[in-house]
C-alpha positions, 0 to 999 in steps of 0.5 A: 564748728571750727570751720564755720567759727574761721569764716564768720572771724573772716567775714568781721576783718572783711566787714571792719574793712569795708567800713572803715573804708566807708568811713574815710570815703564819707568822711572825706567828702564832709570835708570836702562839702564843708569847706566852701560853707566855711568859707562862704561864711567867712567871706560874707562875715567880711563883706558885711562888714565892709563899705560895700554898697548896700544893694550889691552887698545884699545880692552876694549874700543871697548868692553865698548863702543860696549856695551854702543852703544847697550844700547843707541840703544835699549832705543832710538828703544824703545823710553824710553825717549819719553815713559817718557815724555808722561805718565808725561804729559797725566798724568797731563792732566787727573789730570786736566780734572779731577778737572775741572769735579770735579769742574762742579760737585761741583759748579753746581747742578743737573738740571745745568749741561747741554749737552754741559758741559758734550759735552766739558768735553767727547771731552778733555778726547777723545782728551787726549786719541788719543794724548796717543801714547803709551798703558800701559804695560800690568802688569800696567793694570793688577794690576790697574784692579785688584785693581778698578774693584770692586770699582765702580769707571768706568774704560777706555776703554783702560782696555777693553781688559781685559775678567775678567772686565766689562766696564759700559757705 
């Protein structure tokens, strides 16, 4: 019980990294899309209110607003803003679960810990993992790969895919 208790606290840290990896990458991205539709916006509040020639006028601002509506279409086609929400969230999850792993591995010894703690424990990290819509980009893993694979530290099956790691059971 001790064992398998140690690799599913291993495989929370592992998780709440790739998340919040996810997060940061997915969030960047939001920023970095949105800065054009902020400044489009505010270049043609600018225009329109200026003497510019009408007919001119009214090609910028199918232009600028054609490029905005692509923008917004591909960070909704992409669900970014859904992207965001979930890794925070699953995020905090896998933290939680993973002091409350910590805390039955800290409180209670050895011949303590009993199938149902280690039962409830498995069935929350396997709930958090079918609530997780969306997989982790591919450099993510790689990188957290990379960076775990000879720690000892037990990592997600989500990394299996991966033919340079080994995944312990």
């Amino acid at each position: 019980m001790l064992k398998t208790l140690k690799e599913y606290r291993d495989r929370c840290y592992i998780n709440s990294i790739l998340c919040e990896a996810s997060y940061i990458y997915y969030n960047t991205i939001n920023n970095i899309i949105i800065f054009p539709t902020i400044l489009g916006s505010s270049i043609l509040t600018c225009l329109n209110s200026s003497n510019i020639d009408a007919d001119k006028i009214k090609y910028i601002n199918i232009a600028i607003n054609g490029v905005i509506t692509i923008i917004l279409a591909i960070t909704t086609q992409y669900k970014i803003h859904v992207r965001i929400n979930g890794f925070k969230a699953h995020q905090i999850k896998y933290t939680k679960l993973n002091h409350s792993i910590e805390g039955i591995l800290n409180t209670k010894k050895e011949e303590e810990i009993t199938a149902e703690d280690t039962a409830i424990m498995v069935s929350k990290y396997d709930l958090l993992n079918e609530e997780l819509i969306f997989t982790y980009p591919n450099h993510i893993r790689n990188k957290v790969i990379k960076k775990y694979e000879k720690s000892g530290l037990t990592l997600p099956n989500s990394l299996a895919l991966e033919s340079s790691i080994v995944i312990e059971s």
